[in-house]
Backbone as CSV, one residue per row, in Angstrom:
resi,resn,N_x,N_y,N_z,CA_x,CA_y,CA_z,C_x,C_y,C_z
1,UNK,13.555,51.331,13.882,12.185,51.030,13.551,12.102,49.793,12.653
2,UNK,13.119,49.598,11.536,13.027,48.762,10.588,13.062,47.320,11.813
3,UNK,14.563,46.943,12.391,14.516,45.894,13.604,13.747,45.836,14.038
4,UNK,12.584,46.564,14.658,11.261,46.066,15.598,10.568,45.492,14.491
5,UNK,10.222,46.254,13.413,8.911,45.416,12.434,9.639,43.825,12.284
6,UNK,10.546,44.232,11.855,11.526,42.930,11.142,11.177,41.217,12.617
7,UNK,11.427,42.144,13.495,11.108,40.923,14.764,9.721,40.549,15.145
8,UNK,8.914,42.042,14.679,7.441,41.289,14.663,6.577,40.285,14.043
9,UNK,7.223,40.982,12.836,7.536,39.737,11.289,7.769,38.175,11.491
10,UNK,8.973,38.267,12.010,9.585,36.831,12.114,8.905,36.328,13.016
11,UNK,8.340,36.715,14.459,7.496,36.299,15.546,6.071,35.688,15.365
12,UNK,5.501,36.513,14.245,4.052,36.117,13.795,4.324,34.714,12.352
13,UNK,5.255,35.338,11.763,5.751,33.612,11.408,6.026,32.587,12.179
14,UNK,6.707,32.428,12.747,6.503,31.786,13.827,5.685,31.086,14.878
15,UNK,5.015,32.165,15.246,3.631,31.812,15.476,2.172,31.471,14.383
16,UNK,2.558,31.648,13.441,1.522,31.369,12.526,2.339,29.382,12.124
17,UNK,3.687,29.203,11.940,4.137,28.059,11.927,3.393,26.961,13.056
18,UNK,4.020,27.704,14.035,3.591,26.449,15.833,1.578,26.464,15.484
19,UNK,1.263,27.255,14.905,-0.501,27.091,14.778,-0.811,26.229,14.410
20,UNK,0.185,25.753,13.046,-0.382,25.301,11.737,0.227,23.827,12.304
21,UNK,1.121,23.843,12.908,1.491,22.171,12.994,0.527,21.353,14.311
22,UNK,0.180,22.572,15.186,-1.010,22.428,16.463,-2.413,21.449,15.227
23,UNK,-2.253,22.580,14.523,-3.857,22.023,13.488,-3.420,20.330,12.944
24,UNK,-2.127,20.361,12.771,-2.143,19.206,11.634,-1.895,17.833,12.343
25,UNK,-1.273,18.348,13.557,-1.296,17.160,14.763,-2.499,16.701,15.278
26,UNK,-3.427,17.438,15.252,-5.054,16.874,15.692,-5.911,16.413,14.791
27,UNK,-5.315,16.386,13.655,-6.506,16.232,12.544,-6.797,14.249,12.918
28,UNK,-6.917,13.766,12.249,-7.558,12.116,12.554,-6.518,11.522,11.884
29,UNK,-5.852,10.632,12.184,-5.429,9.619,11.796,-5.728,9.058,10.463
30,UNK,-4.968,8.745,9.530,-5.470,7.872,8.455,-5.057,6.576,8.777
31,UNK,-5.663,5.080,8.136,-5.357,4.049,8.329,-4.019,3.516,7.767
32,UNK,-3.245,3.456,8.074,-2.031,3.485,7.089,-1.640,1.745,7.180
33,UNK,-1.481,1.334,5.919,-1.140,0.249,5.806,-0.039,-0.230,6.327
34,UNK,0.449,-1.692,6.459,2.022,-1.912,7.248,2.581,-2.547,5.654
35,UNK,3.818,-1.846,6.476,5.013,-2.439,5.473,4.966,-3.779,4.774
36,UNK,6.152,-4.186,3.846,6.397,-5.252,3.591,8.080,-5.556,3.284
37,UNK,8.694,-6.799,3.722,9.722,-7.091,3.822,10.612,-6.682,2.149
38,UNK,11.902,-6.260,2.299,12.328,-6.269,0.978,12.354,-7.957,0.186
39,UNK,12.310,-7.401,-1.346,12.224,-8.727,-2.379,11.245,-9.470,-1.945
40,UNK,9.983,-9.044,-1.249,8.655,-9.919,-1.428,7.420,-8.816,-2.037
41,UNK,6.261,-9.454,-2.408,5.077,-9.219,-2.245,4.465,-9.461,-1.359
42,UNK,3.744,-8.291,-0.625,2.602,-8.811,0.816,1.422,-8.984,0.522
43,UNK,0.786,-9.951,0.363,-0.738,-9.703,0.043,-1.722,-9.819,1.639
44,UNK,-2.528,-9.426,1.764,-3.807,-9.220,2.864,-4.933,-9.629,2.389
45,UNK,-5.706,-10.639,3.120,-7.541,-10.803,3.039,-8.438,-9.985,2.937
46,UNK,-7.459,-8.624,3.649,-8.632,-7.200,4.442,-8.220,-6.344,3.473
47,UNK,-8.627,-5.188,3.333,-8.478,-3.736,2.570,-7.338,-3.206,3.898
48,UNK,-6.487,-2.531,3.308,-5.745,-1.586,3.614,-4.867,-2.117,4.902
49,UNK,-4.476,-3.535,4.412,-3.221,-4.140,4.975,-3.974,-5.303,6.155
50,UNK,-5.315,-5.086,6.151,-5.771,-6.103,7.485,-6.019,-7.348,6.747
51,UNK,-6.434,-8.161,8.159,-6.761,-9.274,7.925,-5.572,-10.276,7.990
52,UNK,-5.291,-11.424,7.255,-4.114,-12.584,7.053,-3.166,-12.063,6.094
53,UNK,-1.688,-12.349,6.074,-0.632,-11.500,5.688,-0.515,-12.963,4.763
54,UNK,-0.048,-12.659,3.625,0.941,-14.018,2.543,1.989,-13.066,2.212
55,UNK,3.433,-13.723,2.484,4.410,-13.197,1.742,5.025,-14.332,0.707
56,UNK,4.857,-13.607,-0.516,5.417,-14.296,-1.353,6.853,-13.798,-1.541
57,UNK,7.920,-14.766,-2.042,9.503,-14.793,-2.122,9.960,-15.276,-3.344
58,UNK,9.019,-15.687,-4.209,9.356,-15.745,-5.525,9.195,-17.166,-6.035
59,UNK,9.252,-17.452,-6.979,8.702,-18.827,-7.856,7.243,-18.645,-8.095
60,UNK,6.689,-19.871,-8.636,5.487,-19.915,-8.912,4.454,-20.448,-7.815
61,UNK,3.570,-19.964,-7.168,2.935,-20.336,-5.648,1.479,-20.140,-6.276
62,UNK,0.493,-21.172,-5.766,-0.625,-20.960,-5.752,-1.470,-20.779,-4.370
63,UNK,-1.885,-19.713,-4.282,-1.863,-18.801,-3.167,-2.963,-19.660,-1.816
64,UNK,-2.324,-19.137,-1.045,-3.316,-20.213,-0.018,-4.556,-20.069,-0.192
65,UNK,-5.542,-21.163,0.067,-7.110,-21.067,-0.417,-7.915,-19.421,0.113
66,UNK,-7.283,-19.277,1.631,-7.874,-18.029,2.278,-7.795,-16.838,1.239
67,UNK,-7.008,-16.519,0.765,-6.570,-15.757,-0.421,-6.868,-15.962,-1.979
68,UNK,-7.571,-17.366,-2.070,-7.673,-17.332,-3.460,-9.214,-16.153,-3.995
69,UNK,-9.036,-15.255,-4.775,-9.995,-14.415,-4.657,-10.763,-13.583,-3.861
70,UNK,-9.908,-13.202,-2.848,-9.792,-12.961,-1.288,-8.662,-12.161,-1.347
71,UNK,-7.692,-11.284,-2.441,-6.392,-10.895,-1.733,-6.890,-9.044,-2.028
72,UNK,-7.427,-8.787,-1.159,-7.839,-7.116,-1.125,-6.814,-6.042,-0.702
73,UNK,-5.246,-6.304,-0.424,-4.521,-5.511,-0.305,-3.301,-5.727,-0.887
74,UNK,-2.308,-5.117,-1.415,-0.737,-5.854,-1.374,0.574,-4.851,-1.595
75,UNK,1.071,-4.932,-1.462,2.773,-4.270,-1.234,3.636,-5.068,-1.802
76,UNK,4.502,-4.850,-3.259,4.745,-5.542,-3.936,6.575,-4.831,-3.770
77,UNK,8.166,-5.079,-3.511,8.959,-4.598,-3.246,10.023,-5.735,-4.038
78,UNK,9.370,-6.166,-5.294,10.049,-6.399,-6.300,9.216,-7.206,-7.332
79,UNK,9.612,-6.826,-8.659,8.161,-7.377,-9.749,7.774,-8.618,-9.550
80,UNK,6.408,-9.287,-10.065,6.107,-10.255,-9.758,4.824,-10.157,-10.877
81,UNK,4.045,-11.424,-11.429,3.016,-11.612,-12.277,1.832,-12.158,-11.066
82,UNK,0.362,-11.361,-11.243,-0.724,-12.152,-10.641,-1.137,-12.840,-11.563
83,UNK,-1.493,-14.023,-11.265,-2.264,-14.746,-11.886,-3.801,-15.455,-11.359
84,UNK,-4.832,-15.504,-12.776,-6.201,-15.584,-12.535,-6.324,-17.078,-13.252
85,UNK,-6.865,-17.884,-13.193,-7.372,-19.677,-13.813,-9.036,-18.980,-13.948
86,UNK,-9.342,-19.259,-15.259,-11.354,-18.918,-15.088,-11.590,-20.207,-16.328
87,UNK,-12.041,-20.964,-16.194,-12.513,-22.305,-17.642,-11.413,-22.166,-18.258
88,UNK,-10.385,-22.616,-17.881,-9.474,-23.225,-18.565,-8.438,-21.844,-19.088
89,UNK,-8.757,-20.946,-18.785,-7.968,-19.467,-19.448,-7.287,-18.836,-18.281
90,UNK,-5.810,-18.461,-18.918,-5.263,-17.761,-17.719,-5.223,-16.224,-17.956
91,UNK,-5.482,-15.243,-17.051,-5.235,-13.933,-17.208,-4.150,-13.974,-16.417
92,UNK,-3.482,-12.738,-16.482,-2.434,-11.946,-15.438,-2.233,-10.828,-15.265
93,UNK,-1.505,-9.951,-14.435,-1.741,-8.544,-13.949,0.190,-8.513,-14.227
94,UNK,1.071,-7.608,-14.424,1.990,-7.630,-13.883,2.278,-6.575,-12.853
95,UNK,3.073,-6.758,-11.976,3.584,-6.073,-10.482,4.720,-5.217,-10.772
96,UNK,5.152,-4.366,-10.458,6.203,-3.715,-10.329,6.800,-3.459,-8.818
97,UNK,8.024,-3.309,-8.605,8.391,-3.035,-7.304,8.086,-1.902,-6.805
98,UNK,6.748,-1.044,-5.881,6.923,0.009,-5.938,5.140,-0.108,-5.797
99,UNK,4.674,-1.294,-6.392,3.442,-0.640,-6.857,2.586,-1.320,-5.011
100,UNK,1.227,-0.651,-5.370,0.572,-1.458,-4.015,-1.188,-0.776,-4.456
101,UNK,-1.520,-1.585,-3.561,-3.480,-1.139,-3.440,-3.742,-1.812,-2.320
102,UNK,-4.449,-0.673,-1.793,-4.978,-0.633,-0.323,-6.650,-0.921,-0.276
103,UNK,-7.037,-0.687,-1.610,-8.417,-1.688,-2.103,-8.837,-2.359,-3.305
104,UNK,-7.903,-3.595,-3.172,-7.645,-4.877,-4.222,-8.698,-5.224,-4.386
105,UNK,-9.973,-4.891,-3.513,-10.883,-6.144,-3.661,-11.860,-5.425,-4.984
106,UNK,-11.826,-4.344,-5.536,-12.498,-3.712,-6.775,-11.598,-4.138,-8.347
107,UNK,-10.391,-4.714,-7.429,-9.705,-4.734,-8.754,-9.049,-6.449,-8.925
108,UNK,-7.934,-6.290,-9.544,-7.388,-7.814,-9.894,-7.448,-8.825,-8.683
109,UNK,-7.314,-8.650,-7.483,-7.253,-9.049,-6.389,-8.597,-9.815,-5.835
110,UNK,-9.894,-9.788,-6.333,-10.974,-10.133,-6.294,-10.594,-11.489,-7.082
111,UNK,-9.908,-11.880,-7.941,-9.606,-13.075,-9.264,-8.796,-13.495,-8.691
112,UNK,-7.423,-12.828,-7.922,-6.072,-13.920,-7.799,-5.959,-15.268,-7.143
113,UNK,-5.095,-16.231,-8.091,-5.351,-17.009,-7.850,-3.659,-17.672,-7.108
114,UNK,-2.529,-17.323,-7.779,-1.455,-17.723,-8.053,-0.694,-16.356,-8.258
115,UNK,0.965,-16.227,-7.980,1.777,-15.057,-7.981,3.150,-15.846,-8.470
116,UNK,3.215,-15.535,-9.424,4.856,-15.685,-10.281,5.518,-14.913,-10.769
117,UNK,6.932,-15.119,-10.926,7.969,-14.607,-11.187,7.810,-13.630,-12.321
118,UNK,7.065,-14.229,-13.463,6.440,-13.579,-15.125,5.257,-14.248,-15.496
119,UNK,4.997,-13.215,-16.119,3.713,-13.296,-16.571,3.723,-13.868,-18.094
C-alpha cells in the first residue's frame, strides 16, 4: 500500500512539474537586451539595447554626435567614467564592470557626452 501512494506521489509531482513549465513557456517574452563584447562598454540610442550600438575600448572618446545625450542603454564589461560638459563644468558617473541600464534615458545617459578610462 505504502509503494502505490509513494508512486502516486511522485506521478502528481511530476505532473504538477510538466504543468508548471507548460505555464512558464507561454507566458510573453520579455525584451531582453543584447550582449556586449568583453573589456568594452556598449552604449545604444534606443532603451533596452535598440537603436545604434557604440562600443567603446577604452581611452578618452567623445562619443559620436548620434549619442551625445542620446545614449538610453549600456552594458558596461569593464569600469569606465561617463562624462557630462554643461558651461564650462564637467560632471561624471563612474561604471563598473557588471553594471548596465536598459532605461538610460531617465538617468545619466540623457547628459553623456564622452566615456573614459577615470573619472
Amino acid at each position: 500500500m505504502k509503494g502505490h501512494i509513494m508512486r502516486k506521489t511522485r506521478a502528481l509531482l511530476v505532473a504538477a512539474t510538466l504543468a508548471m513549465a507548460c505555464l512558464a513557456s507561454t507566458a510573453p517574452p520579455t525584451a531582453a537586451a543584447p550582449g556586449c563584447e568583453a573589456n568594452a562598454v556598449c552604449l545604444w540610442t534606443k532603451k533596452n539595447g535598440g537603436g545604434d550600438l557604440y562600443i567603446w575600448r577604452g581611452g578618452y572618446v567623445d562619443v559620436p554626435p548620434a549619442f551625445h545625450d542620446h545614449t538610453y542603454s549600456f552594458r558596461a564589461n569593464r569600469d569606465a567614467c561617463f562624462i557630462n560638459y554643461n558651461n564650462g563644468t564637467k560632471e561624471s558617473r563612474a561604471v563598473k564592470a557588471g553594471d548596465y541600464a536598459d532605461n538610460y534615458d531617465r538617468g545619466f545617459g540623457a547628459k553623456l557626452d564622452a566615456v573614459a578610462d577615470r573619472c
